[in-house]
KOLLOKOL-89657 format. One record per residue: residue in three letters; x, y, z of N, C-alpha, C in turn. Coordinates in pm, whole numbers, padded with zeros to 5 digits, always signed. Example, Ala and Ser with C-alpha at 12.3 -4.5 7.8 and 13.67 -1.06 7.14 Angstrom:
<pts>
ALA+01319-00569+00780+01230-00450+00780+01320-00330+00780;SER+01285-00225+00708+01367-00106+00714+01290+00003+00787;
</pts>
This chain:
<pts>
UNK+04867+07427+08771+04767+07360+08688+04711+07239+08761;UNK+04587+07245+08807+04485+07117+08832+04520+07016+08705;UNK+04610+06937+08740+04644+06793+08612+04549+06705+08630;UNK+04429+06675+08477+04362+06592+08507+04365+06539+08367;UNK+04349+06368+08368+04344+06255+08279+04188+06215+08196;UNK+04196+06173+08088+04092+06123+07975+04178+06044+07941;UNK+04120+05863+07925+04161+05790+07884+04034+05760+07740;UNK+04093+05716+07635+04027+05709+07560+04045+05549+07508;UNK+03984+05452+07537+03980+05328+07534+03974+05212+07659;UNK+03944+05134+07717+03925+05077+07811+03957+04930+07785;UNK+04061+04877+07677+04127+04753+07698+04239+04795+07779;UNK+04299+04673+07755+04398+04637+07896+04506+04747+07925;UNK+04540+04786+07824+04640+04912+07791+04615+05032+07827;UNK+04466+05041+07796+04408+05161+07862+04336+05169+08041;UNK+04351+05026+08045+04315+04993+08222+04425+05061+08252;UNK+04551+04992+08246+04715+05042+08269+04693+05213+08247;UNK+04704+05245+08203+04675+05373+08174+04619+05437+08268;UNK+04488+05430+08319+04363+05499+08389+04441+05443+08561;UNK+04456+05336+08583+04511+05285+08715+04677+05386+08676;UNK+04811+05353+08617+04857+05442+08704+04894+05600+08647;UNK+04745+05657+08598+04771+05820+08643+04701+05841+08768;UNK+04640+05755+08822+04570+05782+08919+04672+05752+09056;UNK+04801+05648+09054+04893+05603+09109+04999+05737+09139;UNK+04999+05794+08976+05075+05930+08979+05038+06065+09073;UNK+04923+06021+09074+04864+06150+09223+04776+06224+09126;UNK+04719+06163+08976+04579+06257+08935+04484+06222+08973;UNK+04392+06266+09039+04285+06196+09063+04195+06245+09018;UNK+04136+06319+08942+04040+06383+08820+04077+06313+08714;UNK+03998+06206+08676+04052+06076+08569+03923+06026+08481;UNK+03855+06038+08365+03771+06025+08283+03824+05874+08153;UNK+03709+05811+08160+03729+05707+08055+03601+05746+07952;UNK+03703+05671+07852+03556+05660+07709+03665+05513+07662;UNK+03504+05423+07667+03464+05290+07667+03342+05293+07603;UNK+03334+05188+07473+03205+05147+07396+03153+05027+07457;UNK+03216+04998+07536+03129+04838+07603+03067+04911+07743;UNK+02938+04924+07782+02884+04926+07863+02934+04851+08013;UNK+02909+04765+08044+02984+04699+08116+03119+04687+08158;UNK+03260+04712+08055+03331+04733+08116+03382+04903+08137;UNK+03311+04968+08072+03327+05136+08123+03240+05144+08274;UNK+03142+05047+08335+03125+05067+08426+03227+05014+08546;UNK+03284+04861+08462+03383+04819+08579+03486+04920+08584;UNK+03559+04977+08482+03682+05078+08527+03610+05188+08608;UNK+03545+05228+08600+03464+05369+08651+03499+05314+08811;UNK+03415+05232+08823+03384+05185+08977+03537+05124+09052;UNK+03616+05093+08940+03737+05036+09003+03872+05131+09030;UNK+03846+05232+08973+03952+05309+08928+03898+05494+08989;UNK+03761+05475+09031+03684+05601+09102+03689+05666+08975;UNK+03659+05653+08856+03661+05745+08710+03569+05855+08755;UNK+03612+05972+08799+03445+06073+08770+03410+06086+08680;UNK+03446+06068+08545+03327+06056+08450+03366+05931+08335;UNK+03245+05924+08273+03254+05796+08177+03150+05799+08066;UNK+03205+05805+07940+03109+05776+07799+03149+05702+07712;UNK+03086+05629+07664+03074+05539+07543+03110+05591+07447;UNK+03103+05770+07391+03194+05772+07264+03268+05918+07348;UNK+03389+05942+07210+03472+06024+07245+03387+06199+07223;UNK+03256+06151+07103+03220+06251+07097+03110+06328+07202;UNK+03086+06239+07298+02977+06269+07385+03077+06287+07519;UNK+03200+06321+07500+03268+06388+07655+03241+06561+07644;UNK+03310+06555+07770+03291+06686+07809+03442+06773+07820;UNK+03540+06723+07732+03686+06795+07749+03692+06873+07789;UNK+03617+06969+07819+03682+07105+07882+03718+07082+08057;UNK+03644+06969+08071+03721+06899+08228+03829+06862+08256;UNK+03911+06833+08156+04058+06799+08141+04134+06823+08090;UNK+04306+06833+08122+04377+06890+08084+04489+06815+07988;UNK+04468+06682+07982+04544+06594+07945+04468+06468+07865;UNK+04555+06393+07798+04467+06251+07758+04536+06167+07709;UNK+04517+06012+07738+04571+05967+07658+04508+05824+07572;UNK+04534+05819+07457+04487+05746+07302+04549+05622+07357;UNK+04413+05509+07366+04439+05421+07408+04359+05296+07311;UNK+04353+05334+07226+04234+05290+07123+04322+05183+06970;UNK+04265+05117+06888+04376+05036+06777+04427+05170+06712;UNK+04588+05083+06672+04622+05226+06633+04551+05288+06489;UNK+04440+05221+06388+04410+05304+06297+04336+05398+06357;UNK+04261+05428+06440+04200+05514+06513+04263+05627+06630;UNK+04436+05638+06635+04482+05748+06678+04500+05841+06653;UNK+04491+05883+06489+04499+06027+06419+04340+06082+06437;UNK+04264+05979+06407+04113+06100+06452+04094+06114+06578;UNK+04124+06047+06700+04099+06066+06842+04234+06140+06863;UNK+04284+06168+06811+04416+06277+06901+04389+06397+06810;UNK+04339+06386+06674+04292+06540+06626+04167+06582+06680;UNK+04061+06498+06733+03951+06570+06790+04010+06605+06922;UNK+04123+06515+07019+04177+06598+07124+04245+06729+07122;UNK+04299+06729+07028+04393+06867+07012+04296+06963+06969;UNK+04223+06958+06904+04079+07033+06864+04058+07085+07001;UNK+03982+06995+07094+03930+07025+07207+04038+07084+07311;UNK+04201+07079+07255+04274+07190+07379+04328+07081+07463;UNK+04327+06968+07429+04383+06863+07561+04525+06849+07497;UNK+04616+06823+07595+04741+06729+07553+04694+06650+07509;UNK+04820+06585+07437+04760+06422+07417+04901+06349+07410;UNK+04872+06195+07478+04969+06092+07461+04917+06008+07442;UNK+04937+05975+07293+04912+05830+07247+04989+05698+07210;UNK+04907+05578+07213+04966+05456+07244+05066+05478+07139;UNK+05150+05356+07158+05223+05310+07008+05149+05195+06938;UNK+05182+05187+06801+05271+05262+06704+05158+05395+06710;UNK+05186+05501+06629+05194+05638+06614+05071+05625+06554;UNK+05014+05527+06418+04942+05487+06373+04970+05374+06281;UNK+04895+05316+06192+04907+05154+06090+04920+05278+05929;UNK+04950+05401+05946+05003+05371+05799+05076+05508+05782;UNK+05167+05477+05638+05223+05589+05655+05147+05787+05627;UNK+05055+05723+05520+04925+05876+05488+04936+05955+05615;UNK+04832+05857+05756+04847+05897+05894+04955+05977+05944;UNK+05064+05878+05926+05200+05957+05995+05195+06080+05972;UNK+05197+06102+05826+05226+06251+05785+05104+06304+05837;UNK+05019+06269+05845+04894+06371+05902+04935+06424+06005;UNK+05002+06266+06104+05026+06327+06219+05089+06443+06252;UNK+05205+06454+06145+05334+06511+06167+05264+06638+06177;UNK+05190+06701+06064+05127+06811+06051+05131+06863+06140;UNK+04980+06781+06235+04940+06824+06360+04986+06866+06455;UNK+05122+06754+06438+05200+06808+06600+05255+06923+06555;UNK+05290+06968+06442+05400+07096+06395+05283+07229+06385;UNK+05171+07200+06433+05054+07297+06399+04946+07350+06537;UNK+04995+07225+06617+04914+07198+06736+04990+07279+06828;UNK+04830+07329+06942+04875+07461+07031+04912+07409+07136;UNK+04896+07228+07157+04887+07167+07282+05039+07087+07184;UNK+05048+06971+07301+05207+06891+07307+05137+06733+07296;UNK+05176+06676+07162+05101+06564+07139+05269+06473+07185;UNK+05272+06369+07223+05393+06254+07264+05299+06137+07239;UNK+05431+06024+07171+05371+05893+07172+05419+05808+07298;UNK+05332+05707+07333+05401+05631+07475+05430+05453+07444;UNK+05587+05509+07421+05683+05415+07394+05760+05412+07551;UNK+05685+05325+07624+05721+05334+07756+05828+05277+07839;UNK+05937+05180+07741+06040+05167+07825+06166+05330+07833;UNK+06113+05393+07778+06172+05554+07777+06178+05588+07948;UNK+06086+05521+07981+06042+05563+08122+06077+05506+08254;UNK+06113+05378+08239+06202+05303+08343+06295+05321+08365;UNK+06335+05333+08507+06437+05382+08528+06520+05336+08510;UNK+06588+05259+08475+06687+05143+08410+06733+05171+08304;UNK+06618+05210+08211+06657+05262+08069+06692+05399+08050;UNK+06701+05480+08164+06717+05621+08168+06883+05648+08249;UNK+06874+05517+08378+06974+05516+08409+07131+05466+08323;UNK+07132+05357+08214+07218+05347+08090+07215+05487+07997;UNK+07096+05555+07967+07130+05707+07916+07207+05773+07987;UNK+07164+05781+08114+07262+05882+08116+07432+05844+08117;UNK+07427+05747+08159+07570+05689+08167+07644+05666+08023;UNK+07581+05651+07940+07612+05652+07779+07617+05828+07756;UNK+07540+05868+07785+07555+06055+07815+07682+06080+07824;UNK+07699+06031+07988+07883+06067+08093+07994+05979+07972;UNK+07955+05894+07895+08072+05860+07839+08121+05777+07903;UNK+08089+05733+07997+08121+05596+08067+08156+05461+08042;UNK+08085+05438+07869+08133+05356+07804+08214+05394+07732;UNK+08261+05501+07697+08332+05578+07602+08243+05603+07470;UNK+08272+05569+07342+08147+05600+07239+08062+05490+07216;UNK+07968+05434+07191+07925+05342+07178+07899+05341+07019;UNK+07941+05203+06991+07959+05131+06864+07813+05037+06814;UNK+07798+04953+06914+07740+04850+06882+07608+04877+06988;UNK+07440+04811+06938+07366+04799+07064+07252+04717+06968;UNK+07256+04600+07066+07221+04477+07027+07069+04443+07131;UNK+06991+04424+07068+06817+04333+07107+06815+04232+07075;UNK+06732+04150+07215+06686+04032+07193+06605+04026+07280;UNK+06459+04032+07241+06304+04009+07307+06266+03890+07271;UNK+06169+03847+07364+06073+03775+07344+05934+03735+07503;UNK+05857+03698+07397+05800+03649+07512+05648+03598+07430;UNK+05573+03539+07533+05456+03443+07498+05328+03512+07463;UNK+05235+03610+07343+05204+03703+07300+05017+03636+07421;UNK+05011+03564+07375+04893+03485+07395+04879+03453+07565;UNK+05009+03451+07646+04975+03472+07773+04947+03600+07818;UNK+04993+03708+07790+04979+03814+07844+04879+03899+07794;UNK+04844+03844+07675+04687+03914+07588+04588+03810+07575;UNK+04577+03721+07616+04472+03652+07607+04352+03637+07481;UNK+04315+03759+07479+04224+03800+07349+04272+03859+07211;UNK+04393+03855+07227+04480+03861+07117+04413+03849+06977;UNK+04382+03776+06951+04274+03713+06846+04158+03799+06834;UNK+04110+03861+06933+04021+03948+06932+04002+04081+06890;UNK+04145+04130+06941+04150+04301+06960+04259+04353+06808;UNK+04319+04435+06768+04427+04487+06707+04503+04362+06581;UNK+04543+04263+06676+04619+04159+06635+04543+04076+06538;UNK+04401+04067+06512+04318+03996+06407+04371+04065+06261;UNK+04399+04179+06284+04404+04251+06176+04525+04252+06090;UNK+04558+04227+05990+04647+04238+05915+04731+04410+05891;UNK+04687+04482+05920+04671+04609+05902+04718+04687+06029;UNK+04724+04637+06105+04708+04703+06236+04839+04630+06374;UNK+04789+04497+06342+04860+04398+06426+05006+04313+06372;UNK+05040+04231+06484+05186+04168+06496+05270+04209+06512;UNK+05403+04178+06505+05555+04162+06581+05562+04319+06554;UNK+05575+04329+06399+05635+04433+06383+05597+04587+06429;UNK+05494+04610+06439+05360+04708+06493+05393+04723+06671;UNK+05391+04593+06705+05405+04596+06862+05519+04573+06907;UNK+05608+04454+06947+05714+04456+07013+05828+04530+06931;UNK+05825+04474+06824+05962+04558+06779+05942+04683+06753;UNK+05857+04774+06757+05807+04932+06739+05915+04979+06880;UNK+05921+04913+07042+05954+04945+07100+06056+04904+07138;UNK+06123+04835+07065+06289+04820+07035+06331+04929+06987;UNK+06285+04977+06820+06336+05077+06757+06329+05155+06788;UNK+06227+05207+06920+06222+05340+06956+06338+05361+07074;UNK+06387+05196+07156+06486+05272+07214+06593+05283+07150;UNK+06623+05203+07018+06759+05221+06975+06769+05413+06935;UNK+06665+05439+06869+06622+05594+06815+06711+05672+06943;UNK+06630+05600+07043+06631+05697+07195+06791+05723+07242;UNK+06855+05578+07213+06996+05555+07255+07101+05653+07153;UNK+07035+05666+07059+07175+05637+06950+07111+05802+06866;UNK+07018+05811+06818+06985+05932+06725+06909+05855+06607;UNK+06910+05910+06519+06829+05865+06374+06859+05748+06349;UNK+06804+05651+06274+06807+05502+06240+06812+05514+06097;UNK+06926+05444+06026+06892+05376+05856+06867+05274+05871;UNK+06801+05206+05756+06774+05110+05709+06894+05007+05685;UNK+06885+04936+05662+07021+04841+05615+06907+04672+05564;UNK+06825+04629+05635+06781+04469+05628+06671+04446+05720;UNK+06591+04338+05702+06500+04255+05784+06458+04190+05752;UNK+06362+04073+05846+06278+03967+05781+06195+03967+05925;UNK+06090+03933+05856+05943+03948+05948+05830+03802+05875;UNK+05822+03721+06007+05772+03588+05999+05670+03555+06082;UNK+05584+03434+06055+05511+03414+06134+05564+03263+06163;UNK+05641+03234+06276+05719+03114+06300+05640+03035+06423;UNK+05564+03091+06512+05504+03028+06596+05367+03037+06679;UNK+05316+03073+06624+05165+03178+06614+05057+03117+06489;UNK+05060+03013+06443+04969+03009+06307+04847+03068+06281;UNK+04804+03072+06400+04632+03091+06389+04596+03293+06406;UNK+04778+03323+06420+04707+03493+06376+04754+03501+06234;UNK+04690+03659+06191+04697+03635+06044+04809+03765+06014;UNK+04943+03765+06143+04965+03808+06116+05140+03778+06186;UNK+05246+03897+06135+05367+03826+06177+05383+03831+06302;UNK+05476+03730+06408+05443+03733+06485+05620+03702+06581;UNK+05707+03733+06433+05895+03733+06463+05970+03815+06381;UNK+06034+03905+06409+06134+04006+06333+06231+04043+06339;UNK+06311+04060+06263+06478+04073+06289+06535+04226+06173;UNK+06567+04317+06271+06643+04421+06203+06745+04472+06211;UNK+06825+04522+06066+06944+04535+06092+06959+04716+06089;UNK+06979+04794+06169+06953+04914+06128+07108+04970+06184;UNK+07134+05114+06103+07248+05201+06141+07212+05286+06176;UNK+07306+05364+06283+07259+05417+06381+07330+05604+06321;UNK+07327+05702+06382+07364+05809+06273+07505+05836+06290;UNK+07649+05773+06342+07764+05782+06326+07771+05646+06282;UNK+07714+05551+06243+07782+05443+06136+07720+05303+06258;UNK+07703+05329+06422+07657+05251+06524+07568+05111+06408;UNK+07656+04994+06487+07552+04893+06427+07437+04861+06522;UNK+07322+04828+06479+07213+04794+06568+07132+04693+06477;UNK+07137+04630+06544+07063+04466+06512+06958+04416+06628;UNK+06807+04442+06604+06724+04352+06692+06652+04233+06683;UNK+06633+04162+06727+06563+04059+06708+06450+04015+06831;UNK+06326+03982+06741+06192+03991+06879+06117+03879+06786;UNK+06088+03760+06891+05979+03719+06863+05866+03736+07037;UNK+05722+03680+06953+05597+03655+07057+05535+03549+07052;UNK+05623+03450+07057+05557+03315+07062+05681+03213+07164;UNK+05783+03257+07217+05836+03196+07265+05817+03190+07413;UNK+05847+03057+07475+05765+03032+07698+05816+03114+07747;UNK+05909+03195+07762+05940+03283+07868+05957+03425+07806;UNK+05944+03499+07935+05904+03638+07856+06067+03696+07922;UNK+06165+03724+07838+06253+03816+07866+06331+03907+07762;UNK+06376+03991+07789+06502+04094+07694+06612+04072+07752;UNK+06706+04103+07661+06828+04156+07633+06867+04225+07568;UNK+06955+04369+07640+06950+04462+07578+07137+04483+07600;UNK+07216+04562+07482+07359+04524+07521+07420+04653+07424;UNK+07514+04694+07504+07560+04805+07459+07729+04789+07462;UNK+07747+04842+07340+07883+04811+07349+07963+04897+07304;UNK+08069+04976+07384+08140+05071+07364+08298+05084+07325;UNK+08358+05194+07327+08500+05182+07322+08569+05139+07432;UNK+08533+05157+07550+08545+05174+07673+08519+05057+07774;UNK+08385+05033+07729+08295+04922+07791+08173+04874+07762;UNK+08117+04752+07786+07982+04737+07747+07933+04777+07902;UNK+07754+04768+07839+07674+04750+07905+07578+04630+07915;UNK+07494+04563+08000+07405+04464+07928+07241+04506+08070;UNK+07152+04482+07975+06989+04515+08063+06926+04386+08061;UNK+06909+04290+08158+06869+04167+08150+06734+04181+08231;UNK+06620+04186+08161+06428+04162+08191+06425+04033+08217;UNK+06287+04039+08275+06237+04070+08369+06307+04151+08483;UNK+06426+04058+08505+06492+04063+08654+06517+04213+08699;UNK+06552+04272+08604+06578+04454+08617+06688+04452+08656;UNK+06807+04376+08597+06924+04380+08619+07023+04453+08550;UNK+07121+04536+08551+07225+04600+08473+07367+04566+08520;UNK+07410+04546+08401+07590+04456+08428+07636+04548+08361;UNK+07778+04610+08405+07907+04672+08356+07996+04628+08318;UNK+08100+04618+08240+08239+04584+08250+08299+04684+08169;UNK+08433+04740+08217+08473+04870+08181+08577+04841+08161;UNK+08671+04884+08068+08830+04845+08007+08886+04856+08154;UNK+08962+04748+08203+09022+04766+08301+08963+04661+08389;UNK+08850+04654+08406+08777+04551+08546+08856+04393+08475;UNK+08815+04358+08605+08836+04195+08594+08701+04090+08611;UNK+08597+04172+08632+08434+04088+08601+08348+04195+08602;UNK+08229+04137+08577+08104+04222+08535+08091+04284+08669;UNK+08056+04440+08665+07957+04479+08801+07806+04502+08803;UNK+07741+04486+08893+07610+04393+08864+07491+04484+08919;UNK+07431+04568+08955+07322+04650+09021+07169+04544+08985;UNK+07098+04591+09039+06944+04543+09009+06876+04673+09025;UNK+06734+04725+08990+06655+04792+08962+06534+04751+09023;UNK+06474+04712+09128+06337+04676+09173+06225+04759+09119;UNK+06131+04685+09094+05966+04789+09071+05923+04678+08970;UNK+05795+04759+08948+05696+04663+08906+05652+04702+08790;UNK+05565+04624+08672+05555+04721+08536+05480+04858+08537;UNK+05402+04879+08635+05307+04981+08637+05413+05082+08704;UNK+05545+05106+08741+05588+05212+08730+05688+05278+08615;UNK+05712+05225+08526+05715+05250+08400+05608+05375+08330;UNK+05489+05304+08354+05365+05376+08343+05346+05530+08405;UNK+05358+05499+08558+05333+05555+08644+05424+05696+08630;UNK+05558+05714+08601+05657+05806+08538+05615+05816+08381;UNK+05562+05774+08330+05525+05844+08211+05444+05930+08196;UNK+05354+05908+08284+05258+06017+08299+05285+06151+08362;UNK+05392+06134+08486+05444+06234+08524+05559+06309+08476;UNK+05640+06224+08337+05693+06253+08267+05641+06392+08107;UNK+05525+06337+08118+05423+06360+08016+05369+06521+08064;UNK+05299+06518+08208+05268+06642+08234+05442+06732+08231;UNK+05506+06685+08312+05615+06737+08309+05680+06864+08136;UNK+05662+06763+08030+05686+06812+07889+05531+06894+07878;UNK+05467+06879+07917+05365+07038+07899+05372+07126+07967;UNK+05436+07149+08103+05453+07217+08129+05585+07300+08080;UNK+05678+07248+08034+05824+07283+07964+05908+07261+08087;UNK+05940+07166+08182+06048+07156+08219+06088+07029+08169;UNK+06060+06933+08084+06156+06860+08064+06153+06805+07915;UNK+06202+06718+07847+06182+06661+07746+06253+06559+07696;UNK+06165+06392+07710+06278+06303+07707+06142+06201+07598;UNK+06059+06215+07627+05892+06132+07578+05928+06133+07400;UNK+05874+06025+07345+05880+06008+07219+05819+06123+07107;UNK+05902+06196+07071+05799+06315+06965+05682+06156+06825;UNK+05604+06310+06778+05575+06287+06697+05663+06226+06539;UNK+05719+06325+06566+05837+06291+06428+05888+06168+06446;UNK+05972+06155+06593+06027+06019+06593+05916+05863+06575;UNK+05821+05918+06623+05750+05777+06583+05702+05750+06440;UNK+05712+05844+06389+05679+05861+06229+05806+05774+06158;UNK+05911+05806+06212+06043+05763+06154+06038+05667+06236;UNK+06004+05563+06309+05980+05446+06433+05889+05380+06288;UNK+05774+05399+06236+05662+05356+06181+05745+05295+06051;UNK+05801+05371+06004+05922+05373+05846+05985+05271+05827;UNK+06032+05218+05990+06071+05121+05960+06029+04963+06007;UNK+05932+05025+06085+05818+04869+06108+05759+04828+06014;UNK+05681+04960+05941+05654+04910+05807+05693+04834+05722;UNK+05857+04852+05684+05922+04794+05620+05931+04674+05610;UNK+05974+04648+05751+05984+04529+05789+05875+04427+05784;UNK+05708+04499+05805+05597+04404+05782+05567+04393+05646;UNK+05608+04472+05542+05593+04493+05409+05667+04329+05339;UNK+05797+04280+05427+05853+04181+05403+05778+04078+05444;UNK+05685+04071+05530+05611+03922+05568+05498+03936+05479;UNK+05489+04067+05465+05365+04059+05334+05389+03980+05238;UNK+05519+03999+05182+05607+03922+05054+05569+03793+05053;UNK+05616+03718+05201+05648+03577+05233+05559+03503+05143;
</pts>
């Protein structure tokens, strides 16, 4: 199969996007952008062979793939006119802003002739694949406990924040964005998620109108406790991610791409690092992505799971609604 890309949106997410499938070795790569100007800068920056202002004036039958790069109330009609048109599709997270959607979604994917995945992209680093499998081997023995702690400065790294998704009450904040991709790795780590608690705030952010700190307490499907906590207003941008077994923990310390061991028996942590840069995260998702259409592999976020990902972001923003 000639693997070729449609990006459908041209903010920053969808730059990321269009730069690394093209990194991945596609180079048949199409954008749809409503701003004139910057569908010409990606075109010209990124060698796009083709480019339109709406989704309805492409030419899909040029491509074999796509991915929904657009706010999420607008991913159930741009991934049903994709699947219509015969393309894969991988769309951003969350899945969509409500639950009606979800179930639409669910439909689709359980109906659809093509392979729809959402891109919850620390699935894709190798860091986070390398603790799977080792939680796989039993290396920690069973794991009990797996503990989050994000943060980082929402307004440095989005700039227009205020502008795009995040204006919206509906669409935007903590719970929608960073913590969507907490819960999807705990999902990823552990199996199904209950409910148990949360609280969702706007503690350091005033001027969005929306939450912008969240804390959840969720169970994992053998009884596993999982507790995350994320804000986007705090100076430095890092995670902590911590796993804790019968056997041994684990701990994932961001930026740095560091992973620490300690195993019943050692006498200190053992320490590896992970080098690379955020765009290969990306860059394996995409090759991850063709990979699950073709059927050799399957590790990418289903539909279902982000539906059950959405269940409980919701929840949790349903509580800052309260506030």
């Amino acid at each position: 199969m000639n693997v070729s890309f449609l990006v459908v949106g041209g903010g920053s997410i969808g730059e990321r996007h269009l730069r690394c499938a093209g990194k991945a070795g596609y180079q048949r790569l199409g954008i749809i952008e409503p701003r004139d100007e910057r569908r010409a800068e990606l075109s010209a920056k990124y060698d796009a062979e083709f480019a339109w202002r709406r989704l309805e004036d492409a030419d899909c039958s040029r491509f074999t793939h796509a991915i929904v790069a657009t706010p999420p109330g607008q991913h159930l009609e741009h991934t049903r006119f994709l699947v219509a048109h015969g393309l894969h599709v991988l769309t951003e997270k969350p899945l969509c802003a409500s639950l009606e959607d979800a179930a639409e979604f669910v439909n689709l994917a359980r109906t659809a002739k093509v392979t729809i995945r959402v891109a919850f992209t620390l699935r894709s680093f190798r860091i986070f694949r390398e603790v799977k499998d080792r939680v796989a081997r039993c290396d920690l023995g069973t794991v009990k406990i797996f503990h989050v702690v994000v943060g980082q400065h929402f307004p440095t790294f989005r700039p227009d924040y205020l502008k795009i998704y995040w204006a919206d009450p509906k669409q935007g904040g903590c719970c929608l964005d960073a913590m969507s991709h907490m819960v999807d790795m705990a999902q990823w780590q552990l199996g199904e998620l209950t409910w148990v608690g949360g609280m969702a705030s706007n503690l350091g952010l005033p001027e969005a109108p929306v939450d912008d700190s969240a804390a959840a307490l969720l169970r994992g499907p053998s009884g596993e406790h999982v507790s995350i906590c994320v804000n986007q207003f705090q100076a430095p941008n890092e995670s902590l991610f911590t796993w804790v077994g019968t056997h041994g923990s684990a701990v994932i310390e961001n930026p740095a791409g560091r992973l620490r061991m300690y195993l019943r028996g050692d006498s200190e942590w053992r320490s590896e690092t992970f080098p690379g840069e955020r765009d290969d995260g990306y860059v394996n998702q995409a090759r991850l992505f063709v990979d699950e259409t073709q059927g050799t592999t399957r590790s990418l976020c289903t539909v279902e799971q982000a539906a059950a990902n959405l269940h409980v972001c919701l929840k949790l923003r349903s509580i800052f609604g309260r506030a």
